[in-house]
OpenMM code with the backbone's topology and positions (N, CA, C; nanometers):
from openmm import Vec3, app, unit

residues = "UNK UNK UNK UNK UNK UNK UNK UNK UNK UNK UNK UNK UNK UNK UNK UNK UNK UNK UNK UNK UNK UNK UNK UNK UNK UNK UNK UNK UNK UNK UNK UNK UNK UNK UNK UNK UNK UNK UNK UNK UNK UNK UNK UNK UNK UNK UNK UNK UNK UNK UNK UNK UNK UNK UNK UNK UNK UNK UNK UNK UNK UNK UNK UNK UNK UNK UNK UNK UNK UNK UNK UNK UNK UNK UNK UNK UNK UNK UNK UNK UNK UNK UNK UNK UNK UNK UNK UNK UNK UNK UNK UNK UNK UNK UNK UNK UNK UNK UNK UNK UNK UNK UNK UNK UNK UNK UNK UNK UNK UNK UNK UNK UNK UNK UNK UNK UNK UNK UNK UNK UNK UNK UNK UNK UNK UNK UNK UNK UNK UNK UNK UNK UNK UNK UNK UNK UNK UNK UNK UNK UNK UNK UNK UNK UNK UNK UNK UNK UNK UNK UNK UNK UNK UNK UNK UNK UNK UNK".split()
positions = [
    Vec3(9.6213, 10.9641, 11.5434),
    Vec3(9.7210, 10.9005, 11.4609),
    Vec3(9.8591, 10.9529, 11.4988),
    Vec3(9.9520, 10.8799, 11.5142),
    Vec3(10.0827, 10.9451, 11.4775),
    Vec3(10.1930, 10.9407, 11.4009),
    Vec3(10.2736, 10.9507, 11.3850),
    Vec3(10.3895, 10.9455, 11.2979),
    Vec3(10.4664, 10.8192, 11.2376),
    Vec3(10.4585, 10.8470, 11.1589),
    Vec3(10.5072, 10.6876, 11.0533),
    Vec3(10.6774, 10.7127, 11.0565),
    Vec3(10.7308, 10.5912, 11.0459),
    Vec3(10.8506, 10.5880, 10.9793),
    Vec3(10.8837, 10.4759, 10.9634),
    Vec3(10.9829, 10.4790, 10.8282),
    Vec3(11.0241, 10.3567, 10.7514),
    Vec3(11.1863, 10.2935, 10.8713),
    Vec3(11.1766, 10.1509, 10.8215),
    Vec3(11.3013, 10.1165, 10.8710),
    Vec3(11.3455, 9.9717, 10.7598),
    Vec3(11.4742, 10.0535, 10.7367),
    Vec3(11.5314, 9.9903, 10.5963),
    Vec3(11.6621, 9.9033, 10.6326),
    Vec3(11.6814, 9.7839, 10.5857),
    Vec3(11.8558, 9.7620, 10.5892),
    Vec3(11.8426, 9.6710, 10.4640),
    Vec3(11.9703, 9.7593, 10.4106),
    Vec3(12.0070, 9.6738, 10.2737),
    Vec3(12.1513, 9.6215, 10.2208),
    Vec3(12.1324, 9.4955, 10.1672),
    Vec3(12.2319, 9.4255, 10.1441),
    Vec3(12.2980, 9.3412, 10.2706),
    Vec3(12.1922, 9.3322, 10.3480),
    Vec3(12.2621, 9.2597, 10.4363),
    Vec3(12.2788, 9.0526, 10.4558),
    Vec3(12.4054, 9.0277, 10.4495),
    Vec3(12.4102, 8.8867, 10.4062),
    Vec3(12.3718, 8.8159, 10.5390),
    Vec3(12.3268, 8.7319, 10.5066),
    Vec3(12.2840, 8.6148, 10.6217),
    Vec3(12.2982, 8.4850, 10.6221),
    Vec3(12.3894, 8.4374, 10.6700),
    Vec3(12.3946, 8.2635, 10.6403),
    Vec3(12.3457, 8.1943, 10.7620),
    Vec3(12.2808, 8.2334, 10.8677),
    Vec3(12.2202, 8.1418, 10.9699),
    Vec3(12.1017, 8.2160, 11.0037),
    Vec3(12.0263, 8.0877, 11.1108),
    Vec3(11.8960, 8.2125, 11.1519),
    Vec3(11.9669, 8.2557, 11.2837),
    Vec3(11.8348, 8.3526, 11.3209),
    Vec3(11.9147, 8.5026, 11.3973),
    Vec3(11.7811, 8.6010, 11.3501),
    Vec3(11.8383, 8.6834, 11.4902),
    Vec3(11.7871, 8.8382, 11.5258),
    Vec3(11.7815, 8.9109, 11.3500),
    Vec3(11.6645, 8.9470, 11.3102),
    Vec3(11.7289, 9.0512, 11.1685),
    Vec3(11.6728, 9.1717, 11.2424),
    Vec3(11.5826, 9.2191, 11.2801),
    Vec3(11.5545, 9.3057, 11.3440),
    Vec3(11.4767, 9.3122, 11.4789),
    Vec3(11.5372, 9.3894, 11.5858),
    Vec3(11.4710, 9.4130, 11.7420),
    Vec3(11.4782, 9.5739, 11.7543),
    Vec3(11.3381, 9.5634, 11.8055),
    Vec3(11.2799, 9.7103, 11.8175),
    Vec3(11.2636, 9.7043, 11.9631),
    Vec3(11.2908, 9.8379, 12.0327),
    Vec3(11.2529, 9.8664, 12.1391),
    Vec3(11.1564, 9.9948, 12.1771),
    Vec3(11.0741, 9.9711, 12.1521),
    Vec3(10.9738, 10.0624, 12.1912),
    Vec3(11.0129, 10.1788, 12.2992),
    Vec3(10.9871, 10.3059, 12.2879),
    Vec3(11.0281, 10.4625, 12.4079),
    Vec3(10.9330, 10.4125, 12.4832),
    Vec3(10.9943, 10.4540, 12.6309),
    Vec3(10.9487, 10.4424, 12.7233),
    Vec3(10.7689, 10.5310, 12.6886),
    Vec3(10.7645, 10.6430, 12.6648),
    Vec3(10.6142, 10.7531, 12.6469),
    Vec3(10.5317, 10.7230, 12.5045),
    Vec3(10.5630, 10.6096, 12.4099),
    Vec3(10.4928, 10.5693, 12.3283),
    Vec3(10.4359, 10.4392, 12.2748),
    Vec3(10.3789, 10.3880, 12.2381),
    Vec3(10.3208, 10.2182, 12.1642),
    Vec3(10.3923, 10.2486, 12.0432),
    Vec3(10.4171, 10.1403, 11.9711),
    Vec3(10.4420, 10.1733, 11.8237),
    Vec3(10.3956, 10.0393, 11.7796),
    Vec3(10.2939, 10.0673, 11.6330),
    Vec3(10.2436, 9.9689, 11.5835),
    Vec3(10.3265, 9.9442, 11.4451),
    Vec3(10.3476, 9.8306, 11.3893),
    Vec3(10.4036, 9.7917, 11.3133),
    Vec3(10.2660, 9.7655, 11.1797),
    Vec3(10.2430, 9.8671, 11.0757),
    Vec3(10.2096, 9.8714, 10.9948),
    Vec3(10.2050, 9.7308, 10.8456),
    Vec3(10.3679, 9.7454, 10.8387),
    Vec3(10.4077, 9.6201, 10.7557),
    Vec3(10.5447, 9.5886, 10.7802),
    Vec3(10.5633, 9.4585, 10.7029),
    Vec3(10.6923, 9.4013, 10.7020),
    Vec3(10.7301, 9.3998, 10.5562),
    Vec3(10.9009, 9.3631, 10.5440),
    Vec3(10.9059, 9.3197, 10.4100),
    Vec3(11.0447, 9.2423, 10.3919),
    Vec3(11.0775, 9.1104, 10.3184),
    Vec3(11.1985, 9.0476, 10.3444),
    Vec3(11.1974, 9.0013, 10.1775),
    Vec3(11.3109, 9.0855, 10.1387),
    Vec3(11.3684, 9.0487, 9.9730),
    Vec3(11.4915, 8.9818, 9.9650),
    Vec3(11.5633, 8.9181, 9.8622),
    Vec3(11.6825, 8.9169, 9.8243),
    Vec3(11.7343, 8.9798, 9.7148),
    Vec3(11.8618, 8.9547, 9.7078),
    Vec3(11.9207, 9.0132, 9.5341),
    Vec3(12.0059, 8.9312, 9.5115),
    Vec3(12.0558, 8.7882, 9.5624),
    Vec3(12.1445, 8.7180, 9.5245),
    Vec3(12.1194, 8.5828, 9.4944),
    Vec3(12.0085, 8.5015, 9.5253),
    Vec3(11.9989, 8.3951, 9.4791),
    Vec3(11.8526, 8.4052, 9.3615),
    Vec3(11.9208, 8.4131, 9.2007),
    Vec3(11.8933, 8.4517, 9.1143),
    Vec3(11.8213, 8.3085, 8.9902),
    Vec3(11.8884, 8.2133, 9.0145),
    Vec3(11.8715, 8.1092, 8.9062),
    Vec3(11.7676, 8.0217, 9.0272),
    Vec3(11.7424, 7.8741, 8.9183),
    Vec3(11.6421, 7.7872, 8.9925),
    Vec3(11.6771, 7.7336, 9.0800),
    Vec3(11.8636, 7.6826, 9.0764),
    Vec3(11.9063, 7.6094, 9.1923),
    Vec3(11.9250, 7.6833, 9.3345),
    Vec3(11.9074, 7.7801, 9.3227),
    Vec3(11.9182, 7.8526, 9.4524),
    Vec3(11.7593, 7.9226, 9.5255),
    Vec3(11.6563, 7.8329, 9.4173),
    Vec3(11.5255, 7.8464, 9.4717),
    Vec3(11.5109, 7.7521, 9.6072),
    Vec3(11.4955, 7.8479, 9.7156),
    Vec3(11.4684, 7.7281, 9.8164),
    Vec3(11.3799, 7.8295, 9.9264),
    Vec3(11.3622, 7.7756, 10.0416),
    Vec3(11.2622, 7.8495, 10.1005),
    Vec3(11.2936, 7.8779, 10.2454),
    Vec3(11.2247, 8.0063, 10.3290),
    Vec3(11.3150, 8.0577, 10.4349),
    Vec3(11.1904, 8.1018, 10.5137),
    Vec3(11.2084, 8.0930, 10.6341),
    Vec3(11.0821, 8.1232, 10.7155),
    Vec3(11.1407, 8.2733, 10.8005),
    Vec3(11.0370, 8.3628, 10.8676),
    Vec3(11.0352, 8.4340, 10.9294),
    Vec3(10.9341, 8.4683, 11.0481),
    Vec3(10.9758, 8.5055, 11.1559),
    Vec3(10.8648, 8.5549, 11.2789),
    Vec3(10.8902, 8.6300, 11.2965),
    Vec3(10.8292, 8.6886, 11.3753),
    Vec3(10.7677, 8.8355, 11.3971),
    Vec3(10.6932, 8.7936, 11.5387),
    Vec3(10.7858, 8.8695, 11.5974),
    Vec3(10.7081, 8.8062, 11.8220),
    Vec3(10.7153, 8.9370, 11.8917),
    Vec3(10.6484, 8.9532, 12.0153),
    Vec3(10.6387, 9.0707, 12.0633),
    Vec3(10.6864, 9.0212, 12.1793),
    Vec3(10.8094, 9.0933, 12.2742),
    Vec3(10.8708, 9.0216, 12.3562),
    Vec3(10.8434, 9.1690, 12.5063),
    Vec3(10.8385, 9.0950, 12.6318),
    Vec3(10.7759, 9.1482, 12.7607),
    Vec3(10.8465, 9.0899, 12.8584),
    Vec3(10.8494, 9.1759, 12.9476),
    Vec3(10.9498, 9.1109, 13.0643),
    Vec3(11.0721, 9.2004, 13.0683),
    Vec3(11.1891, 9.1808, 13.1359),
    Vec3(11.3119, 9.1868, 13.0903),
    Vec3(11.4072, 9.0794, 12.9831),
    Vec3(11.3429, 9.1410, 12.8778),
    Vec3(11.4849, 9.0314, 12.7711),
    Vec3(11.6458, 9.1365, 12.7696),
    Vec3(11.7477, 9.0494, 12.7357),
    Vec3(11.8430, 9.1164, 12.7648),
    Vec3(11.8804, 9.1356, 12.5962),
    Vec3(11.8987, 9.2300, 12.5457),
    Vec3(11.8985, 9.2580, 12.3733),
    Vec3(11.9962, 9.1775, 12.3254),
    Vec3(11.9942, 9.1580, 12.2087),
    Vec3(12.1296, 9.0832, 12.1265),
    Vec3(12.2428, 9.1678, 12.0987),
    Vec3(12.3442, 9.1343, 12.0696),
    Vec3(12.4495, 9.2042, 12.0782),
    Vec3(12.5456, 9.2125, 11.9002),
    Vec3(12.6310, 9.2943, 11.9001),
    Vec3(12.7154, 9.2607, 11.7518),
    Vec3(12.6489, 9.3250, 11.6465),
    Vec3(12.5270, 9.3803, 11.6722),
    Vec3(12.4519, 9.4149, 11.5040),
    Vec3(12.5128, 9.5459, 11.4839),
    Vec3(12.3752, 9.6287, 11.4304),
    Vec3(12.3930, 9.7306, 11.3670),
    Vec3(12.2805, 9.8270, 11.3841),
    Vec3(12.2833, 9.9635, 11.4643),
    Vec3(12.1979, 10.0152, 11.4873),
    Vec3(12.1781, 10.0771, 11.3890),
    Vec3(12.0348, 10.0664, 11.3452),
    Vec3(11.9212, 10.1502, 11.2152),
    Vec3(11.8580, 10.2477, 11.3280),
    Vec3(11.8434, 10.3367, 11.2148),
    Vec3(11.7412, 10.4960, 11.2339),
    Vec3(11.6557, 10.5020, 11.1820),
    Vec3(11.5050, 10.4668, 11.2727),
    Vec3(11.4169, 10.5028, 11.1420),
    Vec3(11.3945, 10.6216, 11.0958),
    Vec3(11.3159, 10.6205, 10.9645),
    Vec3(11.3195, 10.7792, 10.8780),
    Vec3(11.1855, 10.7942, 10.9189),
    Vec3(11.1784, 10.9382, 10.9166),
    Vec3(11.0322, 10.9909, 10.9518),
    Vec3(10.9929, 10.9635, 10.7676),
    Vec3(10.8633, 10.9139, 10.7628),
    Vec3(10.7676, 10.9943, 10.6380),
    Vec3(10.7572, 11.0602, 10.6220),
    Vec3(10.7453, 11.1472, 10.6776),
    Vec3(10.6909, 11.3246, 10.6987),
    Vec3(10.8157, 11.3658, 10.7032),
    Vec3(10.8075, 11.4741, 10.6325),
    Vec3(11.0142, 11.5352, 10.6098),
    Vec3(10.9516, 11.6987, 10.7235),
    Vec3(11.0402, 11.6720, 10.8094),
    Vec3(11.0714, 11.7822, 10.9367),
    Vec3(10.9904, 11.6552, 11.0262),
    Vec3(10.9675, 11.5445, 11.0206),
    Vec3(10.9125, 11.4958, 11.1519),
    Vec3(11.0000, 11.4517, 11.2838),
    Vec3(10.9808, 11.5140, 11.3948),
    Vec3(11.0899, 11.4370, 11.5194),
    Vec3(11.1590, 11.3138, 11.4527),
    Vec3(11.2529, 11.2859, 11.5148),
    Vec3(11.3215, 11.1486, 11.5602),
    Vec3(11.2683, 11.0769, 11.6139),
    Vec3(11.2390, 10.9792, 11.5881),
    Vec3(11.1745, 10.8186, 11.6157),
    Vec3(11.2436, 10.8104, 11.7380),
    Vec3(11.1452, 10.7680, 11.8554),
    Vec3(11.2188, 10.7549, 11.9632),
    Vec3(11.2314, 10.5843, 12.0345),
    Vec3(11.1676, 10.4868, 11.9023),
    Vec3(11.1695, 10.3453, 11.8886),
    Vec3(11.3659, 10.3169, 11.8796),
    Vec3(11.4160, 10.2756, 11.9118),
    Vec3(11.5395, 10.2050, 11.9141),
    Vec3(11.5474, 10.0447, 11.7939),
    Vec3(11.6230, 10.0355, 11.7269),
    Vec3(11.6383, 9.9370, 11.6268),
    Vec3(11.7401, 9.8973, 11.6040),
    Vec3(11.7804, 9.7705, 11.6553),
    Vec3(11.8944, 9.7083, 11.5905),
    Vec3(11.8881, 9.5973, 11.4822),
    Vec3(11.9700, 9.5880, 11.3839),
    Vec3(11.9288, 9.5022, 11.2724),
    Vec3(12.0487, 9.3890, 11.2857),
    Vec3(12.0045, 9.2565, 11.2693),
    Vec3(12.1213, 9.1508, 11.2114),
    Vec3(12.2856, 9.1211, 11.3381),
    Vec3(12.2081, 9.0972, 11.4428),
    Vec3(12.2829, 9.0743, 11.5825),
    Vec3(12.3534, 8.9257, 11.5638),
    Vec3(12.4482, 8.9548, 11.5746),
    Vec3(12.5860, 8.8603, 11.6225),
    Vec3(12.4901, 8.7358, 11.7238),
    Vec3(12.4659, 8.7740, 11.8531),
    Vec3(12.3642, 8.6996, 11.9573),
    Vec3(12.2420, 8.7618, 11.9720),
    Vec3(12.1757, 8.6383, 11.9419),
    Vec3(11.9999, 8.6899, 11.9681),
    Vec3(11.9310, 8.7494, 12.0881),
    Vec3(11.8346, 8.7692, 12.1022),
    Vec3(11.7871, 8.8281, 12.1936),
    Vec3(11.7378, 8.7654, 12.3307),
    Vec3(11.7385, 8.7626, 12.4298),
    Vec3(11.7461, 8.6575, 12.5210),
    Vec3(11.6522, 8.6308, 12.6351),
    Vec3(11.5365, 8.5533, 12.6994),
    Vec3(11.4860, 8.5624, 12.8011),
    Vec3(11.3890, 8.6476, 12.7856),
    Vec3(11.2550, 8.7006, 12.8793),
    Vec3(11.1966, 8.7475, 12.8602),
    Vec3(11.0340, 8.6709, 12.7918),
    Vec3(10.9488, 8.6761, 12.7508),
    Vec3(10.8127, 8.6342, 12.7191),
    Vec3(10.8217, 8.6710, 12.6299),
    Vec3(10.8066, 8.5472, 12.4621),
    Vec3(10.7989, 8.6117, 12.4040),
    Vec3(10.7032, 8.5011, 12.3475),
    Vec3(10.6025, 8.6223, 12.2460),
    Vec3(10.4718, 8.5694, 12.1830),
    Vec3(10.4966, 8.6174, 12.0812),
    Vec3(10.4894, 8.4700, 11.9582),
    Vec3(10.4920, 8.4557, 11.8264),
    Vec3(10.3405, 8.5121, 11.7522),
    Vec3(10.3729, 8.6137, 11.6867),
    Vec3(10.2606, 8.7156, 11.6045),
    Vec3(10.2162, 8.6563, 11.5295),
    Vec3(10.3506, 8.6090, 11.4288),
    Vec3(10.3826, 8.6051, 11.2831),
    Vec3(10.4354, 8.5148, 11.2354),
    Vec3(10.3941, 8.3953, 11.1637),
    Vec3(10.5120, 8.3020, 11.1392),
    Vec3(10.5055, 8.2627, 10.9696),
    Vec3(10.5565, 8.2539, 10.8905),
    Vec3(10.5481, 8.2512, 10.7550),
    Vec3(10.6855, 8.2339, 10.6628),
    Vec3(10.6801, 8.1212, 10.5874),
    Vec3(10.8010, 8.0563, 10.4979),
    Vec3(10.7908, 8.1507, 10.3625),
    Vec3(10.8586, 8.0918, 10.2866),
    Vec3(10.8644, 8.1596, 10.1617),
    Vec3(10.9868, 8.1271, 10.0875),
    Vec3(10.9193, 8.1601, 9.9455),
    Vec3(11.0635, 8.0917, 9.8758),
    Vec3(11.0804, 8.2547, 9.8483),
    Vec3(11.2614, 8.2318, 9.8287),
    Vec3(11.3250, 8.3348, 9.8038),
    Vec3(11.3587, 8.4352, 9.6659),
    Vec3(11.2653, 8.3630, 9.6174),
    Vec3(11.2848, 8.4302, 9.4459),
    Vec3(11.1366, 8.5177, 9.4597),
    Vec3(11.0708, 8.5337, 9.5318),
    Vec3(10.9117, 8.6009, 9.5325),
    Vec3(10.9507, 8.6991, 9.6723),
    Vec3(10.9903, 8.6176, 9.7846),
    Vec3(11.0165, 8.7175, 9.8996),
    Vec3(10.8969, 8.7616, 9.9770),
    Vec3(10.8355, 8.8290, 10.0771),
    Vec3(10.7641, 8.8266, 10.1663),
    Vec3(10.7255, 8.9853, 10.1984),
    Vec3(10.6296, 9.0192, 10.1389),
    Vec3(10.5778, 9.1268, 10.2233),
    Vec3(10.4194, 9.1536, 10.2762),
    Vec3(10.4247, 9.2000, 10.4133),
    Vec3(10.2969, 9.1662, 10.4473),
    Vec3(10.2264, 9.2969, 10.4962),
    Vec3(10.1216, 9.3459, 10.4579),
    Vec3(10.0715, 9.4755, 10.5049),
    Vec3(9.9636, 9.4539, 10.6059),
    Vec3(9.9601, 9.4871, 10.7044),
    Vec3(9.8183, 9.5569, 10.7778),
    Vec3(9.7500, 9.6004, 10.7511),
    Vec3(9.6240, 9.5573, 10.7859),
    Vec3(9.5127, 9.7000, 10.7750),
    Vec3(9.5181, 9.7808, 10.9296),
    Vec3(9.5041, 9.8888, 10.9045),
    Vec3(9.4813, 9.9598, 11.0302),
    Vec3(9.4212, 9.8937, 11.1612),
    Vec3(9.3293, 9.7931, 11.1374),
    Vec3(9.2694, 9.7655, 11.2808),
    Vec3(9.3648, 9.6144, 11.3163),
    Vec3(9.4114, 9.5446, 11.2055),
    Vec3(9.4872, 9.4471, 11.2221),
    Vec3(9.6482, 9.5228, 11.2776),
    Vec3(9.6878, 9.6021, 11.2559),
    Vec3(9.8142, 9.6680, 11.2757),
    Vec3(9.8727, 9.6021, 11.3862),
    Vec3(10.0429, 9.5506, 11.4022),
    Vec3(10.0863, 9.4893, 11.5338),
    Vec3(10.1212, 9.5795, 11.6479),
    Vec3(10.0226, 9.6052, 11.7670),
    Vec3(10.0951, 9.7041, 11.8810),
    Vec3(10.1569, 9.6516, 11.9671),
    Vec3(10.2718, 9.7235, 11.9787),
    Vec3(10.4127, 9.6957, 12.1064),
    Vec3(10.3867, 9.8480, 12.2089),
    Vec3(10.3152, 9.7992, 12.3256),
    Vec3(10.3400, 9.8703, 12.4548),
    Vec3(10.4948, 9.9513, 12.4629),
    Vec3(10.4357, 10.0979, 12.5280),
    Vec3(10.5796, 10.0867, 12.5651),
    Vec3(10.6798, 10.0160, 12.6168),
    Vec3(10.8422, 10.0588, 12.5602),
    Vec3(10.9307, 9.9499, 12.6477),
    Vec3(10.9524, 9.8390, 12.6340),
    Vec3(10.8190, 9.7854, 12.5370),
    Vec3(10.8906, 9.6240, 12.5038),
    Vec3(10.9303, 9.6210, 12.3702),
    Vec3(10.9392, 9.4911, 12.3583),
    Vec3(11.0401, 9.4600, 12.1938),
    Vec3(10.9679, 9.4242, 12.1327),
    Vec3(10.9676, 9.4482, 11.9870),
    Vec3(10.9395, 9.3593, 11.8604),
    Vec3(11.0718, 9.2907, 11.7941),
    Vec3(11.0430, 9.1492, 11.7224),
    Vec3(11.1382, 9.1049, 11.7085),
    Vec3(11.1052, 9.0284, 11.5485),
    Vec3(11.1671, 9.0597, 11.4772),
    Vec3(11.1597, 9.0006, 11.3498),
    Vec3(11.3132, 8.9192, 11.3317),
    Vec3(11.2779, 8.7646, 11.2717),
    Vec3(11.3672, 8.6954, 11.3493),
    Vec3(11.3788, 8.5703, 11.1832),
    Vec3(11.4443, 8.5775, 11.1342),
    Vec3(11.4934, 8.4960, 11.0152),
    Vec3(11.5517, 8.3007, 11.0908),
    Vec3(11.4049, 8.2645, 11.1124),
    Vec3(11.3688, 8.1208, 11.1546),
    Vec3(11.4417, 8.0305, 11.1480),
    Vec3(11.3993, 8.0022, 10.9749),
    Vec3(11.4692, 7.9151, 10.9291),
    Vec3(11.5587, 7.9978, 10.8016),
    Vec3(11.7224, 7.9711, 10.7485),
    Vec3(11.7652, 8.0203, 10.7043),
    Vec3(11.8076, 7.9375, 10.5549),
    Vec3(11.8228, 7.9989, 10.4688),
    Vec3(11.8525, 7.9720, 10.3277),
    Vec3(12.0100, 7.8464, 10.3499),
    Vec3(11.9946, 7.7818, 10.2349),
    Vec3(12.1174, 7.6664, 10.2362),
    Vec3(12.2347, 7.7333, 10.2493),
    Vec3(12.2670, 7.8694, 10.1854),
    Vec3(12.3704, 7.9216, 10.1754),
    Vec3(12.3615, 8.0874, 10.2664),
    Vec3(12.4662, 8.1650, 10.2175),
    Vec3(12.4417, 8.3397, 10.2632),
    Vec3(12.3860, 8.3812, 10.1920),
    Vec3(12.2922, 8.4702, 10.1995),
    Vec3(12.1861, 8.5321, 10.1351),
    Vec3(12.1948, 8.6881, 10.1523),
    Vec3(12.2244, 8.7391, 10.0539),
    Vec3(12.1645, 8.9024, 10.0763),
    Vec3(12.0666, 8.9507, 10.0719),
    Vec3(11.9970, 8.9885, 10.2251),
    Vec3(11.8882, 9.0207, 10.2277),
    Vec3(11.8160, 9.1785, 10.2352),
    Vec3(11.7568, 9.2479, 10.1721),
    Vec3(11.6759, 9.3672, 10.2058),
    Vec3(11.5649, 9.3255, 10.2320),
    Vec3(11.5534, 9.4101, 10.3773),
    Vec3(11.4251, 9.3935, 10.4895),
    Vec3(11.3902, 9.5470, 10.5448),
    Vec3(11.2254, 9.5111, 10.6173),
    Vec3(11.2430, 9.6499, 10.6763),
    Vec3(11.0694, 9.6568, 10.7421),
    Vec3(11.0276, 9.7441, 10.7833),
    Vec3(10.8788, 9.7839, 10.8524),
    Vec3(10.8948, 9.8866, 10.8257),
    Vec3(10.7502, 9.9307, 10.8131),
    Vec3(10.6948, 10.0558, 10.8448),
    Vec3(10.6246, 10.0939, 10.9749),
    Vec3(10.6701, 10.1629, 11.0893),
    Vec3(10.6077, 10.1641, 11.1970),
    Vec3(10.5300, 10.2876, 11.2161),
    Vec3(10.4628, 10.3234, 11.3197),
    Vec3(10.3939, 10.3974, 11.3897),
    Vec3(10.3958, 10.4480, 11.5464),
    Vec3(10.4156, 10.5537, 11.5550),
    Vec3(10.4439, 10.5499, 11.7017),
    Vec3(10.3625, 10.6791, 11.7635),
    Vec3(10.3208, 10.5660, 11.8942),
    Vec3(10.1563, 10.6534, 11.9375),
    Vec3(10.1812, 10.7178, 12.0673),
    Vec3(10.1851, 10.8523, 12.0707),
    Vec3(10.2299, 10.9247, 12.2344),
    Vec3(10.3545, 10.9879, 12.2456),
    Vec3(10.4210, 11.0031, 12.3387),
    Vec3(10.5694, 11.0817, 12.3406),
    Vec3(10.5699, 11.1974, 12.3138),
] * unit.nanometer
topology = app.Topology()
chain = topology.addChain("A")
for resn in residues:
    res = topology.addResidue(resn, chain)
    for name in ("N", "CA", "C"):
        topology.addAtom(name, app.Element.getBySymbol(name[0]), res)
């Protein structure tokens, strides 16, 4: 087994689809993606009930990363655990580009319930070293949406 860590971003608004999160796997480890999770906090009443899709793809090859976001750190679980040596950018300006990429995960949802999906251990998603995971906000809400999202990963080797 190895080391868990959370990866969080909150309050982040979104009015188109787009990159929400790309992982790049360390060159000396796999990291399996445990769970996902995609909330809001701003569309509150019935008229702003509407529904938003998300994927989740594992990308190979040379893709060239998206650009403009915001680099996240994941947190170890374990308090004194190394530094995550997975790379994460959240909510990119330009998406991620080229490269092979195979759709995991694909799933809508209305935004007043929100989306979280757990693994079981043998179902768990593994990314080889070096390549990407990509959690990717499909289709996007009528308006901007503030979204809290995030995984729990795993990372095997290094």
């Amino acid at each position: 087994m190895g080391l868990m860590y959370s990866i969080t971003v909150q309050n982040e608004a979104i009015a188109a689809a787009g990159d929400m999160l790309e992982l790049l796997a360390p060159a000396d480890a796999a990291v399996k993606i445990h769970s996902i999770w995609v909330e809001q906090h701003t569309e509150a009443g019935d008229a702003q009930s509407e529904q938003v899709s998300v994927t989740l793809s594992r990308v190979t090859g040379a893709p060239t990363s998206g650009q403009g976001g915001t680099a996240i750190t994941p947190r170890a679980l374990t308090q004194g655990a190394p530094a995550a040596g997975t790379t994460v950018e959240a909510n990119n300006t330009t998406d991620l580009s080229g490269g092979t990429s195979v759709d995991l995960l694909h799933r809508s949802f209305n935004v007043m319930v929100g989306l979280e999906r757990v693994w079981t251990p043998a179902e768990a998603i593994e990314i080889s070293p070096s390549t990407r995971a990509l959690l990717k906000l499909a289709v996007a809400g009528a308006d901007s949406i503030d979204f809290d999202y995030g995984m729990i990963i795993e990372e095997i080797g290094g």
